[in-house]
N, C-alpha and C positions, 0 to 999 in steps of 0.2 A: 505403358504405365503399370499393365500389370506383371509383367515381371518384375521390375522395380519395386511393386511392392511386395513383394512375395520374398523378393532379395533384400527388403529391410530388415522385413521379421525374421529371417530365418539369421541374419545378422546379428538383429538386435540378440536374440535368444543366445547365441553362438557368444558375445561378449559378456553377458550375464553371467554363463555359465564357467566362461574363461577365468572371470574375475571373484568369483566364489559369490554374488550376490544370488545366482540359483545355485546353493549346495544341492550336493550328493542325495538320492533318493528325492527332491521335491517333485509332486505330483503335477505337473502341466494343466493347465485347464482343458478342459473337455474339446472337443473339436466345434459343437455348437458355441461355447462362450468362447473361445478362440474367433468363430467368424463372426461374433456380437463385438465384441470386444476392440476388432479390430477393422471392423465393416468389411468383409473378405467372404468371396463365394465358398462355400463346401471343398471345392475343389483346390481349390489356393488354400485352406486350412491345413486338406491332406496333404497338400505338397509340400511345404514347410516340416512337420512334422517327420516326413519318409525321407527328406533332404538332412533334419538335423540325426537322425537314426544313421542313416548311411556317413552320416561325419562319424561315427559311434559317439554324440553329443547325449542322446539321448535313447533310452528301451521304450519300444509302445510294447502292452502286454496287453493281448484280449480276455474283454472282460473287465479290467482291472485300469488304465490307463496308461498315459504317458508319463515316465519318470526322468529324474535327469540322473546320468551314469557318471558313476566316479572316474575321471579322464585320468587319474595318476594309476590307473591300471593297466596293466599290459592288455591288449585286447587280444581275443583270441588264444588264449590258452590251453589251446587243444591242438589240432591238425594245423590248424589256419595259422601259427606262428608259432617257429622253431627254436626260437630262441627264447632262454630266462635272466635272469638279470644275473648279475655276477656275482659270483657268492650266498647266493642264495639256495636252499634245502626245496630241492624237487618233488613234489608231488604233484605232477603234471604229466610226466612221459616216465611208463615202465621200460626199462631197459635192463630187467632182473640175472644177476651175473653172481655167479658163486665165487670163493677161493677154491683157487686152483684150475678155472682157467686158462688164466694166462699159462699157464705149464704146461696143460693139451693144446694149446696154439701151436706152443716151440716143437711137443713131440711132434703134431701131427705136420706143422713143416717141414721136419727134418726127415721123417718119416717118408712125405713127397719127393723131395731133395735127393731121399736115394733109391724112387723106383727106375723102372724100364722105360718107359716112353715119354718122358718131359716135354718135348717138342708138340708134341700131342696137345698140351694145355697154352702154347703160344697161338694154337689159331681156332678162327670161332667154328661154334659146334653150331648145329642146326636149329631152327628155330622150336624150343621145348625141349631141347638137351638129346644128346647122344643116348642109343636106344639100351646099351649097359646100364646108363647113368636112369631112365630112365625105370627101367628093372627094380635097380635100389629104393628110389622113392615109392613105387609102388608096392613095394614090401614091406617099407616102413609105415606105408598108409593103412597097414594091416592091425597094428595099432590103436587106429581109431576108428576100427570096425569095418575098412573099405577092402574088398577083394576085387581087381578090377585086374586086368592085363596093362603091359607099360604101356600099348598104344592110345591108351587114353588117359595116361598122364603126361601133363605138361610141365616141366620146370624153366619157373619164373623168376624173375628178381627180388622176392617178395609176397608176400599176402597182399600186399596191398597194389602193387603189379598186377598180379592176379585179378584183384578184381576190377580195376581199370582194364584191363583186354576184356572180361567180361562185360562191360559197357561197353567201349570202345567194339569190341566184334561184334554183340548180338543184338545191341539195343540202336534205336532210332532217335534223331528227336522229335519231340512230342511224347515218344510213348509213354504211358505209365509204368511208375516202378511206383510200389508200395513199401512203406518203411515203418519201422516205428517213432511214434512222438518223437523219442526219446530214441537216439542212435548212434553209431561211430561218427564221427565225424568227418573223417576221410569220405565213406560210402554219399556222405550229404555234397560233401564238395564233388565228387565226382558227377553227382547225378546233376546237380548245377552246372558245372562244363560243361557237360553233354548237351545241356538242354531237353533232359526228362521230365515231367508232367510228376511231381512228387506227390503220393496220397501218402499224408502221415496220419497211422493210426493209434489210438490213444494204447497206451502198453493196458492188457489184464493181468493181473499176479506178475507184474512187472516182464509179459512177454506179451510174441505177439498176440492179436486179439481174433484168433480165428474167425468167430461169427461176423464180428463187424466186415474182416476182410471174403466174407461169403456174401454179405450182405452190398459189398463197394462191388463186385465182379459179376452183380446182378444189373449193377447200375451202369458201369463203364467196361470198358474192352481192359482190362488189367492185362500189360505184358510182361513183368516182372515182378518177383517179389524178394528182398532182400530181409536173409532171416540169419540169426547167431543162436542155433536153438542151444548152443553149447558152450553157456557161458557168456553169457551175454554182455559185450560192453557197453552200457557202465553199470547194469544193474546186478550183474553174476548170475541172472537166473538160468537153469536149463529146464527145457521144453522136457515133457514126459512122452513114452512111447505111441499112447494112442495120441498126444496132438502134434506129432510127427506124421503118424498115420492120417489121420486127417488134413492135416496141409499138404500130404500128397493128395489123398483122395481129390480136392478144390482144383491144384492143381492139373489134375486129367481133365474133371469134368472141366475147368474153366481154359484149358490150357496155355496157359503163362510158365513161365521160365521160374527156375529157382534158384535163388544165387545164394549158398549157404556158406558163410563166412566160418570156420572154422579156428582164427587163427589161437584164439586162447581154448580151444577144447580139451588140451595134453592134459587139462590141471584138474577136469572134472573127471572123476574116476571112482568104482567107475559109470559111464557115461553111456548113456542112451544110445544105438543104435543111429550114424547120421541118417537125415533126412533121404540122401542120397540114396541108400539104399533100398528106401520105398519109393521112389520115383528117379528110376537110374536114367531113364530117358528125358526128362526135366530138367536133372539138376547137373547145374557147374557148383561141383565143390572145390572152396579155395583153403589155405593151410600155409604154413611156414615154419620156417627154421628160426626167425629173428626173436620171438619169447620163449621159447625150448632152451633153446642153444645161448646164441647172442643177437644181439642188434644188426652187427656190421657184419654178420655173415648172412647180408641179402637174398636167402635160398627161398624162394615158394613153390608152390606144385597146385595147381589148376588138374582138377579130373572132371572129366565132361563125357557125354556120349558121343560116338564116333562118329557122330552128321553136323555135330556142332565146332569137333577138331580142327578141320581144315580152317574157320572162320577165325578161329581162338591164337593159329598158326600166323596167319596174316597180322591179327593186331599186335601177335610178339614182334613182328618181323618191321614195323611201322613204327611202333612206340621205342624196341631199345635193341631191336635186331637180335639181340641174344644172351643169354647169360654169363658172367665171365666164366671160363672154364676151369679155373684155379680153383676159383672158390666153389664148385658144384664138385669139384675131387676132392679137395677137402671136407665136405657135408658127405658126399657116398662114403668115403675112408672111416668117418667117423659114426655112422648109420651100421656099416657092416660092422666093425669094431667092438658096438654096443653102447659106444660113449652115448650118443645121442639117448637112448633108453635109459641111461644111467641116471641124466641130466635131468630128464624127465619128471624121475621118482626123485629126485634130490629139493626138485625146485618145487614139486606138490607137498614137499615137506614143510621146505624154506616157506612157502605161500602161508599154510597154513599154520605157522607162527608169526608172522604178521599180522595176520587176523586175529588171532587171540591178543595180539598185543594192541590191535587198535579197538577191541571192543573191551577190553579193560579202561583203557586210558578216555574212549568216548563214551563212559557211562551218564547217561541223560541225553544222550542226542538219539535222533532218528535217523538208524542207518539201516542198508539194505544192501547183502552181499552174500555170494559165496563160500561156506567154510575155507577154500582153497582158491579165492580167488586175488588176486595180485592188487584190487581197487576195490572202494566202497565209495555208495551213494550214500551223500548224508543232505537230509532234507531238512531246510532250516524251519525253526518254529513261526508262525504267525506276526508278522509286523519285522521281522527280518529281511537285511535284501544280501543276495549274494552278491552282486558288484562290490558292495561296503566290505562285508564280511572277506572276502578276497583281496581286497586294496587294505586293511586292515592287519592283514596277514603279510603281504607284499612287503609293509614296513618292517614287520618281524624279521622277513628274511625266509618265511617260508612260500614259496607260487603252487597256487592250486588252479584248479578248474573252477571256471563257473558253470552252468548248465547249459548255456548257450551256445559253449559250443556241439554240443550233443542234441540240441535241438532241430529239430528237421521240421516241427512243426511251426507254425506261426507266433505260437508264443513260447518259452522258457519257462520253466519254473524255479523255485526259490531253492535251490539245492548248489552242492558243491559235489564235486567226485574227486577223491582223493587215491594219487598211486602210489601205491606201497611198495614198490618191487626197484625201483631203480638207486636207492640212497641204505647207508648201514642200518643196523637194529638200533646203535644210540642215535643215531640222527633223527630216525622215525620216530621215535620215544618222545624226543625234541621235541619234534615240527606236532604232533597230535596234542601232546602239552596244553602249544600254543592255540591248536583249533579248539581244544574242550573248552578253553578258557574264554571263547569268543561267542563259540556256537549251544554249548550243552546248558540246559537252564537246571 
């Protein structure tokens, strides 16, 4: 009897909401008048409520309550779904591409076409790439401040490969990994596969929050901590030297892993010292070619210390066995070449006209970014929901984020993050137009 009744309500609510009689944003009754209301234990209150959420029927937000979510939204906007609606102006997924790539493609194909050993790139390379190819990236990682020998660089399929072998090798389930509130999305869903133990900790000056995370590694066995001191997505902040210095220090004394996600740091310049380099026996630092360069050239580089390599070897060798070798001769050809450092300084430019173009066009909104960062967080004012604000925009024609997916925490907040890097300069013009016009008071 009591599932059935617990399968009414969550029913009834479920057609309410289908049929527009609960619009968008209405506030749910409280969990107590929920079990008044409906003669229903505590228990059977929550269930309903974490049953219509997992429909994404409805947002509970701590503190604040249960609201009902606008269902003509694409859900998942972030990592958790790939796909936008058709013809519609992205500001969802940076995929930042200059003119005149396409023309280093052709050279640098043809270029391949007519070396010495082709045969060579038809079979697979070891797991972390060939110990030449290996060389390259560790000289390019020279770059962003890392001096390290090849045998403890590893190339990957990706930054984001990267840090799944980082899970996938060193972490367990159960253990703790530490994040921020507010974080990638990807690094969230990974830690949920895995089945890690998430402490999300509230961002300070939009990064991590040292003390609080001294204060959690007092209380719990902390074995991980995932940090972007360099450019943080979605907030753009980077960490300064002494609190580098310091989450190494926490690090020894506490002894936890460091997993320092690196992949938009090319753009902060220049850029703090990584993490990596104050606790080299700590930290897996991860990195890529896919925001530098392009998208589809899947290249990442994992550098760890050499007790953590062999483990880092295995999860390449399990998850995708290897990296194609075509494409990691192509990234070396064009690393030695200079194009990649070209790219580099081309696209900290590009960034950094975007920026100026979206805080022109967002005058009156609250945003928080990067001078040269590829995205901005914009926090919407008091009595705004982003679901609405989002599905609003949806009709335009423009898909943004909502906060949710960036959330690692329990609750979301009322913000959007907007990517400026994957659509033209008139498009973006556009699509920001649109959001002043919905969001800036």
């Amino acid at each position: 009897m009591a599932l059935a009744r617990y399968k009414s309500i969550v029913d009834d609510f479920a057609l309410r909401i289908g049929n527009g009689s609960l619009r968008p944003g209405t506030q749910l009754p409280t969990l107590r008048k929920l079990m008044q209301q409906q003669g229903i234990a505590l228990a059977t209150a929550s269930r309903v409520y974490a049953e219509l959420e997992a429909r994404g029927l409805v947002a509970c937000e701590m503190g604040r309550g249960t609201f009902v979510r606008d269902t003509t939204l694409p859900r998942g906007l972030g990592l958790e779904q790939q796909t936008l609606q058709a013809g519609s102006i992205d500001l969802v997924f940076n995929y930042p591409t200059l003119p005149g790539q396409d023309e280093l493609l052709r050279e640098g194909l043809r270029s391949m076409a007519s070396s010495g050993d082709l045969d060579a790139l038809l079979h697979s390379a070891p797991q972390g790439g060939r110990m030449h190819e290996r060389h390259t990236m560790a000289r390019h990682l020279r770059n962003r401040g890392l001096r390290v020998p090849a045998e403890q660089v590893l190339i990957v399929n990706g930054a984001q490969q990267g840090l799944a072998i980082s899970v996938l090798g060193l972490l367990m389930p159960g253990d703790i990994l530490v994040m921020d509130a507010v974080s990638f999305p990807g690094m969230k869903i990974l830690a949920q596969q895995a089945r890690l133990d998430v402490e999300a900790l509230p961002l300070h000056d939009d990064k991590l929050d040292l003390t609080a995370l001294a204060a959690l590694c007092r209380r719990r066995p902390v074995r991980a901590v995932y940090v972007m001191p360099s450019m943080h997505n979605p907030m753009g902040s980077v960490m300064s030297d002494a609190e580098r210095k310091k989450l190494a220090q926490l690090a020894a004394r506490y002894r936890f892993l460091i997993i320092e996600d690196a992949a938009y740091a090319f753009l902060a310049e220049p850029a703090p010292r990584p993490v990596f380099t104050y606790a080299p026996a700590q930290t897996v630092y991860v990195s890529g070619l896919s925001k530098s360069v392009a998208s589809g050239l899947r290249i990442g580089m994992v550098v760890a210390p050499p007790a953590l390599i062999p483990a880092l070897e295995t999860a390449i060798r399990v998850s995708s066995g290897n990296t194609p070798s075509l494409m990691v001769s192509l990234a070396c050809q064009w690393i030695e070449a200079g194009v990649v450092d070209k790219l580099e300084v081309q696209k900290r430019k590009d960034a950094r006209q975007r920026q100026r173009l979206a805080r022109r066009i967002l005058q009156g909104c609250h945003i928080r970014a990067h001078p040269s960062s590829y995205y901005l967080w914009l926090t919407l004012a008091d009595g705004m929901r982003a679901d609405q604000i989002a599905a609003a925009l949806a009709q335009q024609g423009v898909m943004v984020s909502t906060a949710d997916a960036f959330a690692a925490g329990t609750s979301a907040p009322q913000a959007l993050r907007l990517a400026l890097g994957s659509i033209s300069m008139e498009a973006l013009a556009n699509a920001l137009h649109k959001v002043q016009r919905l969001c800036c008071l």
